[in-house]
N, C-alpha and C positions, 0 to 999 in steps of 0.2 A: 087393659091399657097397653098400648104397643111400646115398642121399645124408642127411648131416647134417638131422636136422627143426627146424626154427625153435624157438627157446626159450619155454617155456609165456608167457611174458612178453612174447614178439611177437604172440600168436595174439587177432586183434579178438576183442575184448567182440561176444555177441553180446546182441544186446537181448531180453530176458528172458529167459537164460537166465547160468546165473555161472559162472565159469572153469573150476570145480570138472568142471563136465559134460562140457567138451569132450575127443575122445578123443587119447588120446597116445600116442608108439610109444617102446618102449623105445630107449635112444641106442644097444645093440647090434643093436639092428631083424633081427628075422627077415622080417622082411615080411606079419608076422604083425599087425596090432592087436588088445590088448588088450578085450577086451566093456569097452562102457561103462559105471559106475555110473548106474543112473537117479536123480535128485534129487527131491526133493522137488516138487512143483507149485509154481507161481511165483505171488506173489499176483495178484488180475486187475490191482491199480491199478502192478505192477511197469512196465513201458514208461513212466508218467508219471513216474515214481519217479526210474527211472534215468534218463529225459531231462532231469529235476528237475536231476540231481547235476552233469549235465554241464555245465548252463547256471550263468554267471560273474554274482553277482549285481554291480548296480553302485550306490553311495548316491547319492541326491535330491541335487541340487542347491541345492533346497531346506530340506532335513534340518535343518540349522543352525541356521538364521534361525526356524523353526518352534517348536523346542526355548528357545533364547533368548525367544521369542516366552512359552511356555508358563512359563517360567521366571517371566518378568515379571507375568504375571499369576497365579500362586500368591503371587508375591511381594506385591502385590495386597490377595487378599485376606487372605491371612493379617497383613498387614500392619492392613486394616480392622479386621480380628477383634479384634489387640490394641487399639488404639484404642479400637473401642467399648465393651471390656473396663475400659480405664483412664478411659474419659470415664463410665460407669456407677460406678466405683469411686470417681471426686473427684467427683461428683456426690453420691455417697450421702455423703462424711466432709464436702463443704460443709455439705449441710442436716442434721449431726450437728453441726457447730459452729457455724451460726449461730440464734444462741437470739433469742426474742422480749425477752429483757434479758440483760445480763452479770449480775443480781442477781436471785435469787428466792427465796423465804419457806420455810419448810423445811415445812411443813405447808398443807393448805388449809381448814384451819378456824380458830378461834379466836385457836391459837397463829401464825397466819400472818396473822392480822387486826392484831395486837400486831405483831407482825415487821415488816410495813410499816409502821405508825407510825413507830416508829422508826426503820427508815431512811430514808423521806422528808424528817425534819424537822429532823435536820442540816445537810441543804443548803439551806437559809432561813435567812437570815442576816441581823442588821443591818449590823453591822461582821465584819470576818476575826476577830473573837476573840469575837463575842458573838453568838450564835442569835436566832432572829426569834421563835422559837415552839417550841412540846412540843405533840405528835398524842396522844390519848387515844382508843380506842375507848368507843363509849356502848351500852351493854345496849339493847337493843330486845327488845320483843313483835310478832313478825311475824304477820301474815296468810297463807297457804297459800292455792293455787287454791281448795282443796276449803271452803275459808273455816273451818276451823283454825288455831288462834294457835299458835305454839310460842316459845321464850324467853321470858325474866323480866325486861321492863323497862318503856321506857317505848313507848306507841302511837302511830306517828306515823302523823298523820292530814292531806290538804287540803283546805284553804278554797277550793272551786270556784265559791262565791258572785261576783258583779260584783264588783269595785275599788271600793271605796267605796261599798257600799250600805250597810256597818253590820250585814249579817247573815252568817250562816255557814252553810254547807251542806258537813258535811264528809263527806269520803269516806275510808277507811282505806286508807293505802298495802300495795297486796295486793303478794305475792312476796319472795322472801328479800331483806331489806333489812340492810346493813351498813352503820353512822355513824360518824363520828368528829367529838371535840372540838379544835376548834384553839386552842391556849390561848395567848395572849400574855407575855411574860416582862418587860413594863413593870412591874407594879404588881399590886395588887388586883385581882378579878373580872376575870382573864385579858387585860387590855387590853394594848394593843401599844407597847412602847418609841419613841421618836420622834416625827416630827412625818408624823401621818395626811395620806395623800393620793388621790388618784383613782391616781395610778400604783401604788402601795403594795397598792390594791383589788384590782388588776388580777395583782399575783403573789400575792397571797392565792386569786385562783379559777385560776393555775397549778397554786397549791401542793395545792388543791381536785381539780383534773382529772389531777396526778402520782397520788393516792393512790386514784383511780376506776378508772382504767385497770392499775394493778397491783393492786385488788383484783379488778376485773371480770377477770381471766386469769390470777390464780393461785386464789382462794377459789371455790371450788364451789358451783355453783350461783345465786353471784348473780344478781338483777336488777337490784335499787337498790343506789346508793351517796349518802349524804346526809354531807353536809362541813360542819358547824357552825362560821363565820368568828368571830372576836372582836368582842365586844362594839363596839359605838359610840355615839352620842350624835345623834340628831336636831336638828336646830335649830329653837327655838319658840318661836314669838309670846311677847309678856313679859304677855299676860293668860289664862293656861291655865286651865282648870277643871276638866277632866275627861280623864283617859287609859282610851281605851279598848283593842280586840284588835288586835295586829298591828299596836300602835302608834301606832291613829290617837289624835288629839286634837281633840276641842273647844275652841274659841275664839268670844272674844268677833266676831262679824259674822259667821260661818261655820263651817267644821270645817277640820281639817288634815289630813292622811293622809300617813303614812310612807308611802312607795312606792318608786321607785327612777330618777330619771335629772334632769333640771334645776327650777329651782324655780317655780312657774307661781301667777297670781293671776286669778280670775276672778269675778264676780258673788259676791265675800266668802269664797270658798272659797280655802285653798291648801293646794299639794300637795308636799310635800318632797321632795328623792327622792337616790337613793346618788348621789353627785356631788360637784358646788361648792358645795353647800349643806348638806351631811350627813357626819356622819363614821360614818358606815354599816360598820359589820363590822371595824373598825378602820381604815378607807381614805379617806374620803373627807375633804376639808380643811374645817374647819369655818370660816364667814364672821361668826361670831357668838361672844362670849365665854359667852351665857348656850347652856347647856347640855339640853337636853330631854328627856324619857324615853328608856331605852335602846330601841336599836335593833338586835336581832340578826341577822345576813343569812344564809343558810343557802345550800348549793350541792347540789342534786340532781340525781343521773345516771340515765339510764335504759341497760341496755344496749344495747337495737336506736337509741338516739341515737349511740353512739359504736362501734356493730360493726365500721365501716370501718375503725380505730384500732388495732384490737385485732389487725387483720389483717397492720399492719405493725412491724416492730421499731420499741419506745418511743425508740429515739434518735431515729429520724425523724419522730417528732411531737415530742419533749421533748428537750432537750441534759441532758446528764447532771447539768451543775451551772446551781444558777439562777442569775439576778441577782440582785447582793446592790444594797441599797435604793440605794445610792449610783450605780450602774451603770442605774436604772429610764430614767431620761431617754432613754438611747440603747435600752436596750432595748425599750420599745414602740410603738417606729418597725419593730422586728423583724417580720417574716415570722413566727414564733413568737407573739410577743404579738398579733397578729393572727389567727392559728387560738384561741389562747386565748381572746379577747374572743369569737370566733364561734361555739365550742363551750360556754361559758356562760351566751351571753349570756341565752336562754330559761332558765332553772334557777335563777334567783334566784327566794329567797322571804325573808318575814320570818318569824319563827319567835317562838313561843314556849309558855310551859307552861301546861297549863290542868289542872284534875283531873275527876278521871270517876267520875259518879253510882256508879259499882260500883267504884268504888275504882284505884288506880292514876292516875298521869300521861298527859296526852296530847299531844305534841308536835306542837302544829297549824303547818301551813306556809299560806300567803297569797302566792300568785303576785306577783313584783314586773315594772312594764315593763320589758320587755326592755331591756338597757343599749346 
């Protein structure tokens, strides 16, 4: 009887070849073996395979720190991602709520010409209980590029002529032009309650430059905005003769001429002007009891004079509420009343009505010195 064969379980792996192959004797052993099965062909990359299997892999010491690593920077970006997600998001709802005014006209024609009126001239005040003024828009007949008139009113036209030469040379104010009357709540022919002064003048071309700048960036299309101030009173020699355009006057030794800044005498001529000598558009303090032909002051805008304006929110050029008369003293010491004096100061004119060979009103302007 031959000896015991080792158990198919002791018998080495041979390398490329599987267990199945190798030949085995039955445990009663004749001493016969069994024909082998042949198997299948082994693949070629078998030997790598199998020495693959045998080999113990062992992790990076590294591994760790790398993964942490990779960690931190998805963390990273996904992290950027949201950010610039939410800084695009409060970005886009800031420049949704910040408007060029908390107030605007519901239309930009006509009906939004009257709109701002209106809410402008509330906040003009004399006293906390009593208004300074009522905003009226005035019908105009504009000039077009194309030199085309459209609207039904009246023409406003400038005196381009020299300061005091006594002649005119008018030019038509070309481009959609929008006016308003500022009308006084003292008395008759719109004059202003109180006692007139150069400070008083000075929130009058406020009250002028608030309704320019909300018309110039809600109404379409503007170019001009003309602000018709309240009446005033020139101050006049006590031997007058004759009143001529734009307010001048004849006088005995000389002429006079309404113009607009302190009162000057030279070689029999004198020259009046909106100030300490004039109560000019309802502003200026009169030094004199006796009274002179009126004198209207008128405030015109152009828009490429005030584009820069327009580019930032009205609170940062204008405070929301103005000073009331009583408050003037400390306010045109203001930073405020100082961009005001500066953005009007050119825009003054005298104004007034003249009629036209063909019918209709002409609303002639006469450049006044700059204040």
């Amino acid at each position: 009887m031959s000896e015991r064969p080792e158990s198919i379980g002791e018998h080495p792996e041979v390398a490329g070849e599987p267990l199945e192959s190798i030949a085995t004797e039955p445990l009663g052993g004749s001493g016969t073996a069994e024909p082998a099965v042949p198997s299948p062909a082994a693949p070629p990359d078998a030997p790598q395979r199998a020495q693959a299997r045998g080999l113990r892999r062992f992790p990076s010491p590294h591994a760790d720190k790398f993964r942490v690593a990779l960690a931190a920077l998805v963390g990273v970006g996904v992290g950027a991602v949201i950010i610039a997600i939410m800084a695009a998001t409060s970005a886009s709802k800031q420049s949704a709520s910040v408007s060029w005014s908390q107030w605007s006209p519901s239309s930009s024609g006509a009906v939004g010409v009257q709109e701002i009126a209106d809410f402008v001239a509330p906040y003009y005040r004399l006293t906390s209980s009593q208004q300074l003024d009522v905003i009226t828009p005035i019908s105009l007949t504009s000039q077009t590029a194309a030199g085309t008139t459209t609207g039904k009113g009246l023409t406003v036209a400038v005196n381009t002529a020299t300061s005091g030469s006594g002649s005119q040379s008018l030019s038509l104010l070309s481009g959609k032009t929008v006016a308003y009357n500022v009308c006084g709540l003292g008395g008759s022919d719109c004059a202003l309650a109180g006692a007139p002064s150069t400070e008083r003048m000075l929130l009058l071309r406020r009250e002028a430059l608030q309704l320019a700048l909300y018309t110039f960036k809600y109404i379409a299309n503007t170019q001009n905005v003309l602000v018709v101030l309240p009446p005033g009173h020139s101050v006049t020699p006590a031997k007058q003769t004759s009143t001529g355009a734009a307010g001048a006057t004849t006088t005995a030794g000389g002429s006079s001429t309404t113009a607009g800044g302190s009162s000057t005498t030279a070689g029999g001529s004198s020259t009046t002007a909106v100030g300490s000598s004039t109560n000019a558009g309802g502003g200026g303090a009169s030094t004199s009891s006796t009274s002179g032909p009126p004198l209207t002051v008128a405030v015109l805008f152009v828009r490429a004079q005030v584009a820069q304006l327009l580019n930032l929110p009205i609170d940062s050029t204008l405070q929301q509420f103005a000073p009331s008369v009583a408050q003037l003293p400390l306010w045109v010491k203001s930073n405020e009343a100082g961009l005001v004096d500066a953005v009007t100061a050119h825009g003054l004119f005298s104004e007034q009505l003249e009629s036209q060979q063909v019918g209709g009103n002409l609303l002639v302007l006469t450049q006044l010195p700059a204040q």
